[in-house]
N, C-alpha and C positions, 0 to 999 in steps of 0.2 A: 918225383921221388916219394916212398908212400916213408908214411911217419915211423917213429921210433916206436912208438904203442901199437903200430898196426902190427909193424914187425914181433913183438911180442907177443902180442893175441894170437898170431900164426901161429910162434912157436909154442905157447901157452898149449894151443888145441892140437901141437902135431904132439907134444908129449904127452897131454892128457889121455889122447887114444895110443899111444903105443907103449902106456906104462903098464909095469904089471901089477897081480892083485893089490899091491899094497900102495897105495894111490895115493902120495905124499906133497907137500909144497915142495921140497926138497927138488922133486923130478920134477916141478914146473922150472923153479927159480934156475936149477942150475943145470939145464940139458945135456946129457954126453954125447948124443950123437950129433945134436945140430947147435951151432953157435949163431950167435944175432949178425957174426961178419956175414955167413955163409946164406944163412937166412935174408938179408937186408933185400937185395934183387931178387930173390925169388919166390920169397913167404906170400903164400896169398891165401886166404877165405874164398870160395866161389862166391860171390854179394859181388854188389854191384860196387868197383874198383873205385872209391874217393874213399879219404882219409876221414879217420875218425874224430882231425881235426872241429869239423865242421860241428858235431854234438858237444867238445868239451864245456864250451860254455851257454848252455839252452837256458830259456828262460816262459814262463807261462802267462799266456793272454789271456785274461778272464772272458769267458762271452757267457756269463750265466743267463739262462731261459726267465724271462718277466714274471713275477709271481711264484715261484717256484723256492723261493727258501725258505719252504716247510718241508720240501720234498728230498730223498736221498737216492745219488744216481749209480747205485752199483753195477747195472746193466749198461754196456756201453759198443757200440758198433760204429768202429771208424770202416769207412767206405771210400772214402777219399777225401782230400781238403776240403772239398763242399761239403759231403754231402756224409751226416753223422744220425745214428739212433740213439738213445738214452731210454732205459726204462729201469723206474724207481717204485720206493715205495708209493701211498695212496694209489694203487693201479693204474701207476703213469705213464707212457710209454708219448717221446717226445722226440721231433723231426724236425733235421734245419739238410736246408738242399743250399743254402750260402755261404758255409762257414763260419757259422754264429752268431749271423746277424739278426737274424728270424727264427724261432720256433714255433713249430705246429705244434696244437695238442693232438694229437690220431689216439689217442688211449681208447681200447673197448670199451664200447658202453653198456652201462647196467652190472656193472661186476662190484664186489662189499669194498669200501675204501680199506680194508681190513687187507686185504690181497696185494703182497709185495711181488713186485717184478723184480729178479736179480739176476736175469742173463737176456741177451738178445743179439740176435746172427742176424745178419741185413746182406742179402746181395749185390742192391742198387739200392734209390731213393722208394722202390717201389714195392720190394719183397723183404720178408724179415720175419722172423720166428722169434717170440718172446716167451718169456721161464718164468712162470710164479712158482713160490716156494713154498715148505709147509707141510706137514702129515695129511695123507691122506690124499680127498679132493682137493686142498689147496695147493697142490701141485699141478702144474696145470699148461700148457702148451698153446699158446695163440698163433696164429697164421693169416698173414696179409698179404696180399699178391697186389694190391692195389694203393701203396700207399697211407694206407691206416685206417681208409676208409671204411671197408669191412672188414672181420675178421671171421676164422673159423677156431673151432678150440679143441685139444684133446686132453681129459680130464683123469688123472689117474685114480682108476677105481677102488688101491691097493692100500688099505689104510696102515700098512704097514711101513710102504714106501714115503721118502720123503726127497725129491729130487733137487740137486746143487745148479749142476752144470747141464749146457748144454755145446756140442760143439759139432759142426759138421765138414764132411769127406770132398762135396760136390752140392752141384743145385738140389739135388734130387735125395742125394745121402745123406743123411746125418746119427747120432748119436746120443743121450743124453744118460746122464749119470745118476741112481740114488745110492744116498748112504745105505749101509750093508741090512738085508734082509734074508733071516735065515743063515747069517753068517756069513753073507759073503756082499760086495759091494753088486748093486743091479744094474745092465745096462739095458736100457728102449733101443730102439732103431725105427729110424722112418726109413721109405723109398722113395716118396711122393713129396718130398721140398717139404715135411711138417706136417701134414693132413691128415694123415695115420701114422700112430706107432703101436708096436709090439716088443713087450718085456720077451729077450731073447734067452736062451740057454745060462747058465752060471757053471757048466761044467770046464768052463777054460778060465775062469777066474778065481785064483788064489783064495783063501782063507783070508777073511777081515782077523788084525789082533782085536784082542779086549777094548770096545771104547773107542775104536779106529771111527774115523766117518771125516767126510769132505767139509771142505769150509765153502757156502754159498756167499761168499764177499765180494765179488769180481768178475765171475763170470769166465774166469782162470783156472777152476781147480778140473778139469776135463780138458783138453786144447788137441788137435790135428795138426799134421802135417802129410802137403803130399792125400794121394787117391787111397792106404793104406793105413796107414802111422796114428796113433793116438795115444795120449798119455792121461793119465789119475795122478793128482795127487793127493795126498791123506794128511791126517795129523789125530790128535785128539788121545790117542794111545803111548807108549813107553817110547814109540820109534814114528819119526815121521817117514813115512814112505811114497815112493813112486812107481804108477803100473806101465807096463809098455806093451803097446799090442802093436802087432805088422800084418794083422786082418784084420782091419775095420772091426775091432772093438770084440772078437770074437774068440781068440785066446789074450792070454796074458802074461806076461812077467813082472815079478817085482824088485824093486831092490831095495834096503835102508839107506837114510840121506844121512847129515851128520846136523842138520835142519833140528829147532828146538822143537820139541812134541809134548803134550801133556792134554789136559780137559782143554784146555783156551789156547793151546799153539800146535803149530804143526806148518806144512805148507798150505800157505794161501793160494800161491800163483806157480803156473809153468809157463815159460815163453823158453819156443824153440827155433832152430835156424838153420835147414842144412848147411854142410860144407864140404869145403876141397881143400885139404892142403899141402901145397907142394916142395918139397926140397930138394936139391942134388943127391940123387940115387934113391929119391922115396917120394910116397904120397899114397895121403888116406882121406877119404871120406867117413861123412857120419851126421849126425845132427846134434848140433849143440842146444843141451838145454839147461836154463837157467831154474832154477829155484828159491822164490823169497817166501818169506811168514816171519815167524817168531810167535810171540806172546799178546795177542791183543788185548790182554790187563795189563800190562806193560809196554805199552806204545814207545817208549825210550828208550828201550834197553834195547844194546848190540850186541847179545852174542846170540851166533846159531841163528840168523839175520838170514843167508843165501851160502848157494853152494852150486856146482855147474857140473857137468858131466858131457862127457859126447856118445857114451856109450848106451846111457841110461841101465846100467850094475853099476859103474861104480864114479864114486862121488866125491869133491874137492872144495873144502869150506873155501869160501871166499877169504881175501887174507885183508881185506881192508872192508869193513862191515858197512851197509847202508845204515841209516842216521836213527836205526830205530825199527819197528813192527812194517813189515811191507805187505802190500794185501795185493799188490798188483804189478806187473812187468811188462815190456814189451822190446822186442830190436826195431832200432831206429832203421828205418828203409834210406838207403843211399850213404850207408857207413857202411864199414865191412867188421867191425866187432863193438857197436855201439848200442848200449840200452836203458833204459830209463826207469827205475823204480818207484811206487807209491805211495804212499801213505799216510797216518792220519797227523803223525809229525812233519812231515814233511816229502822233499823227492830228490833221489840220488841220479847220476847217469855213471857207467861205466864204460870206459871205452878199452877194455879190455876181456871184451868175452866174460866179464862176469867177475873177473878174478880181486878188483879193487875196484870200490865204490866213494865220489865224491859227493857231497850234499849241495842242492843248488836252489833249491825253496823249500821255504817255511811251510809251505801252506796244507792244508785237509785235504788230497785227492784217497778214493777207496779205490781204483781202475784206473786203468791207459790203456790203449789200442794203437795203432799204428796201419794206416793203411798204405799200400803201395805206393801210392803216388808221393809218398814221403811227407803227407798229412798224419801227425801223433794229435791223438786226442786223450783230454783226462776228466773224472768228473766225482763225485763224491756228496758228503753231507752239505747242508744248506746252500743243496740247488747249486753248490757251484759247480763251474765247466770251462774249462781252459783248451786252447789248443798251444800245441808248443811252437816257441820261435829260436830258431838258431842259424 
């Protein structure tokens, strides 16, 4: 029998997408056309069918890397329970194929200790595309096919540019984000798994507001779903916002979140999930995506914390806030509406698609990932690195 909250997330997400413009708690809390009786046996998420019992109460195993707390791990590539990437500041880019037991250093050599890595996409233990950040040349694209052993690099020429995110479609696809040039946010594209990129067209890309631009914290603010689907998210401006493209990154939409926005807030993180959901005489698809940030000069403050959507137009403040500034997200793989928040106060899980957040550690993570095999990884300032236990 699935749980009382799975039941709710269902209905949570079949009203979310069948409400109209005015996108209230009201139409979550108090559905009229679908009740929790009617719902109980049939409500379901397409994820994979266990209850969301399993994540209420997680908890985080420290396997911090030897030496390493001088170093901050905002790049984070879960791969699976084994096998995890980390790339931080001092040009560190760090590999365990155990689970935490071991860490490799594989960092490029010869690059200024000066050069942060703040995103990094790993396919296996073997291949992985790392993001340093930065005006200019210190934006900067690395490429391993071997494990760490060598790298290749592609350097952006663009001194105007300064890139956040990177996030990709397939082996061969990918995507990376800079904040707005020329007024509008930029996207690269490789073909080649990283090896070459090219700054594409900006004619399908909305207008940057005043002051808009991406937060480089996690490796979050860029994310895919799916051979087509990708999303932006902003902050920094009057309105925090999110982009949506269904061509690989080549048109766009936007929508405003209800997400806190200013110089130091905006969204940090998107983690997305398709779904199915089904009821007697209905059912709709879509993808759910989650939204955290806030104010990172205010690390403790809850409002304007997270908000969810399935539509990506329009958006639903969470009604139970995470414990503070959240810079990172991810869904737990083997729950059906389960996900874990980050931050520098501490870490929430939701087992309700977004919609209420509990707090369940203290600790500094800036990132989580979550790989298939139902491996969640987290990692952050001095060097620490946790994998989750629940």
């Amino acid at each position: 029998m699935r749980s009382r909250r799975t039941v709710v997330a269902a209905v949570t997400l079949a009203c979310l997408a069948s409400a109209g413009p005015a996108l209230t708690a009201a139409a979550v809390r108090a559905p009229s056309a679908v009740t929790a009786a009617t719902a109980s046996s049939t409500a379901a998420l397409a994820a994979p069918a266990a209850t969301s019992a399993a994540a209420a109460r997680p908890a985080w195993r420290r396997v911090d890397p030897r030496g390493a707390a001088d170093r901050q791990f905002r790049g984070l590539a879960a791969v699976s329970s084994k096998v995890a990437w980390l790339a931080g500041t001092q040009r560190t880019v760090l590999r365990t194929v155990d689970g935490g037991r071991t860490w490799a250093d594989v960092s490029p050599r010869g690059l200024p200790d000066t050069l942060q890595f703040r995103d990094v996409e790993a396919l296996d233990a073997r291949r992985a595309v790392a993001l340093t950040i930065g005006e200019g040349t210190d934006s900067r694209v690395y490429r391993t096919v071997d494990g760490g052993a060598t790298w290749t690099n592609f350097v952006n020429p663009d001194a105007k540019a300064f890139y956040d995110c990177i996030a990709s479609f397939s082996p061969s696809e990918g995507i990376a984000l800079s904040d707005p040039v020329d007024g509008k946010f930029r996207i690269a594209r490789t073909t080649d798994g990283g090896l070459h990129w090219s700054v594409q067209s900006n004619a399908g890309m909305p207008a940057a507001l005043t002051g808009e631009f991406a937060f480089a914290a996690s490796g979050t603010c860029l994310v895919t779903s799916g051979s087509k689907d990708a999303w932006i998210a902003s902050g920094g401006s009057a309105t925090s916002r999110v982009f949506h493209s269904t061509d690989r990154g080549r048109t766009w939409t936007v929508s405003s979140t209800p997400v806190a926005s200013g110089p130091s807030a905006g969204i940090f993180s998107l983690a997305v999930r398709p779904f199915t959901v089904s009821v007697p005489g209905a059912s709709t698809s879509g993808t759910a995506v989650v939204a955290v940030g806030g104010d990172f000069t205010l690390p403790a403050g809850r409002t304007k914390i997270a908000a969810v959507s399935v539509d990506s137009r329009r958006w639903l403040s969470s009604q139970a806030m995470p414990g503070g500034y959240r810079s990172g997200a991810a869904w737990v793989p083997g729950t059906v509406s389960s996900l874990v928040a980050v931050g520098p106060t501490g870490s929430d899980v939701s087992t309700d698609a977004g919609l209420t957040w509990t707090g369940f550690d203290a600790g500094s993570f800036d990132t989580v990932q979550c790989a298939a095999d139902g491996g969640c990884w987290a990692s952050g300032a001095a060097g620490h690195v946790a994998v989750l236990v629940r």
